[in-house]
FINU-675326 format. One line per 8 residues: number of its first residue (from 1); their letters; for each residue x, y, z of C-alpha. Coordinates in Angstrom, 1 decimal. Layout:
BEGIN
NUM	A	X Y Z ~ ... $
***
This chain:
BEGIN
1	XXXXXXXX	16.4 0.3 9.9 ~ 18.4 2.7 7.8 ~ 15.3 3.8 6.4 ~ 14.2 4.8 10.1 ~ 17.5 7.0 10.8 ~ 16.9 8.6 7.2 ~ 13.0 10.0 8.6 ~ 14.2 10.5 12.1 $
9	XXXXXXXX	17.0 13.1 10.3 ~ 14.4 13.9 8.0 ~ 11.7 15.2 10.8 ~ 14.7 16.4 12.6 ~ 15.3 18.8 10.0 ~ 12.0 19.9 9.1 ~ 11.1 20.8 12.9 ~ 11.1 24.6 13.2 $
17	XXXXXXXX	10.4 25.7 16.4 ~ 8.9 28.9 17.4 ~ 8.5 29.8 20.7 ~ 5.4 32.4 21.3 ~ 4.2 34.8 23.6 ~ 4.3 34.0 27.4 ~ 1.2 32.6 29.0 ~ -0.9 33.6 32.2 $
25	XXXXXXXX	1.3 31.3 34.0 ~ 4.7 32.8 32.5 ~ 5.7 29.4 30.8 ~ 6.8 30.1 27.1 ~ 5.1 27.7 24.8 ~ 7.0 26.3 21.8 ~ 5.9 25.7 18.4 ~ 6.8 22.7 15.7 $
33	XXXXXXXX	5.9 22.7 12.3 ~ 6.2 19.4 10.5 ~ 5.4 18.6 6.8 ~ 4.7 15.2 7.2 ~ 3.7 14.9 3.6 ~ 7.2 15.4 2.3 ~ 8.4 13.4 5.2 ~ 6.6 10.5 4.0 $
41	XXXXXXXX	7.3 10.6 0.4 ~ 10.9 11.1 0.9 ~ 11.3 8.7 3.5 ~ 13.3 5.0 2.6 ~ 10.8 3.2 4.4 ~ 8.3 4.3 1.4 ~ 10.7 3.7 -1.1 ~ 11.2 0.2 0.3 $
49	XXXXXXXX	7.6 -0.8 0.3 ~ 6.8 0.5 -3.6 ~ 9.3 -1.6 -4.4 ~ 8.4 -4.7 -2.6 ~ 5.1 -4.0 -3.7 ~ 6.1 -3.3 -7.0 ~ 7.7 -7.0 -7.9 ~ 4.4 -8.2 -6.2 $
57	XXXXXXXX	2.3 -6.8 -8.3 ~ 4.7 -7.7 -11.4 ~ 4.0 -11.3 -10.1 ~ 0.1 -10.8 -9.8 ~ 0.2 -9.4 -13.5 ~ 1.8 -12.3 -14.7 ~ -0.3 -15.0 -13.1 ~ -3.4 -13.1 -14.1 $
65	XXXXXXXX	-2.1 -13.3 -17.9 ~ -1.3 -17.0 -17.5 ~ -4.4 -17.5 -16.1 ~ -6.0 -15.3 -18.6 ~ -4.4 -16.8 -21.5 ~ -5.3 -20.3 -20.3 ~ -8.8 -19.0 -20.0 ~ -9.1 -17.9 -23.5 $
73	XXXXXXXX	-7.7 -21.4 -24.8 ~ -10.3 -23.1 -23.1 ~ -12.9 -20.9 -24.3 ~ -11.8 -21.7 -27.9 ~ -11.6 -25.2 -27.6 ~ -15.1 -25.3 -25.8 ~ -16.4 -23.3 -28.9 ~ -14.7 -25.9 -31.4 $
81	XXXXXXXX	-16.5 -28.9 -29.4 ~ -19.6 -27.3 -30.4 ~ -19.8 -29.0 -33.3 ~ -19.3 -32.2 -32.1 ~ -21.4 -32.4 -28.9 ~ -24.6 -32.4 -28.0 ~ -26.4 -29.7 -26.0 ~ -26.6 -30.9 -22.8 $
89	XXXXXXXX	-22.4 -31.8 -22.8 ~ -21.7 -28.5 -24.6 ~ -23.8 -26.9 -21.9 ~ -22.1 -28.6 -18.9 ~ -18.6 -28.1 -20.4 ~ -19.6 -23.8 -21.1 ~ -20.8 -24.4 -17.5 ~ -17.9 -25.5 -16.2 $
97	XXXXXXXX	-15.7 -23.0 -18.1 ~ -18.3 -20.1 -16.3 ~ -17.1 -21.3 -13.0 ~ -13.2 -21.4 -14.0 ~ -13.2 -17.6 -15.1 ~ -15.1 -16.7 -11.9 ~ -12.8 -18.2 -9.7 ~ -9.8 -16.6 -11.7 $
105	XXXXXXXX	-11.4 -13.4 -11.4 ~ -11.8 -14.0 -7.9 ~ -8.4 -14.7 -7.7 ~ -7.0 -11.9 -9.3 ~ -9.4 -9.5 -7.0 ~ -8.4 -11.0 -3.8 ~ -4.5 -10.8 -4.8 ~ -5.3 -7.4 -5.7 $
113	XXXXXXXX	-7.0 -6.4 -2.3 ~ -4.5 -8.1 0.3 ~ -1.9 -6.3 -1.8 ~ -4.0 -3.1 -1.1 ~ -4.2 -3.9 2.0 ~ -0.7 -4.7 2.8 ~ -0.1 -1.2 1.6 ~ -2.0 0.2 3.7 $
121	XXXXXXXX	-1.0 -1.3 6.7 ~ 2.6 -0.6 5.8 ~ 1.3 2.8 5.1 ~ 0.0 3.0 8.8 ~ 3.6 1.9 10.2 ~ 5.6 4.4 8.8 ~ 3.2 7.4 10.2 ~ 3.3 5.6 13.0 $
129	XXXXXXXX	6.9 5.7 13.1 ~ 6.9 9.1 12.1 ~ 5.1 9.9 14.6 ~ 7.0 8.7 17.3 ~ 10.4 10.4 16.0 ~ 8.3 13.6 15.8 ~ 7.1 13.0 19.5 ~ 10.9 12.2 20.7 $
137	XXXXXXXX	12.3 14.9 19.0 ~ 9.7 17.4 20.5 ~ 10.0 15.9 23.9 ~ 13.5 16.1 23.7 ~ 13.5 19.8 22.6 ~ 10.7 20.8 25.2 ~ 8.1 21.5 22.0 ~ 4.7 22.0 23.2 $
145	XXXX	2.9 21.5 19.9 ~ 3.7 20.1 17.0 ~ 1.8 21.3 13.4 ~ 1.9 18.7 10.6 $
***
């Protein structure tokens, strides 16, 4: 939660208010601009989840080259049967092999989007977050809008 204190300082800091004219009613209105941006890419909460996804995707890579590596292998020993088997086995065994890099390939894809996705949604908590420190802070400050 360190991470958390470090954004709620952050948008602490970065709030400048401004209060404006008086309006028909004579309440002042007060003004809060908030670079979100920076707030995000500064914040530990990102730092955290590059990394985690980071040595995630160093784990992907490697399975795809093991499963890569295991791929070209078979591919080579499939091409040395050639000589030695008929058509129709040849055909079943290139067959067969077809279906194995597909489903790698699959695999690699769907690794590849759930980590997207996982970024995303991790992505979608920290502006939430952010969010709500902004809103606190402008509550507790009696801002009436906030800019970001």
């Amino acid at each position: 939660m360190t991470g958390m204190r470090f954004v709620f300082a952050l948008v602490a800091a970065l709030l400048v208010s401004t209060p404006t004219p008086s309006t028909a009613q004579g309440a002042a209105s007060t003004i809060a601009i908030v670079d979100f941006q920076l707030v995000v890419r500064q914040s530990t909460a990102l730092s955290t989840v590059r990394a985690q996804l980071e040595t995630i995707r160093k784990a992907n890579d490697a399975e795809a080259l093991a499963s890569e590596q295991r791929l070209r292998q078979r591919d080579q020993a499939i091409a040395r049967d050639r000589e030695v088997l008929d058509a129709a086995s040849f055909d079943a065994k290139k067959r067969e092999f077809e279906r194995e890099f597909v489903a790698a390939r699959n695999a690699v894809q769907s690794r590849q989007q759930r980590m997207e996705q996982a970024y995303n949604a991790a992505m979608a908590q920290i502006e939430k977050q952010i969010i709500s420190v902004t809103s606190n802070i402008a509550r507790a400050q009696s801002i009436n809008v906030v800019f970001g």
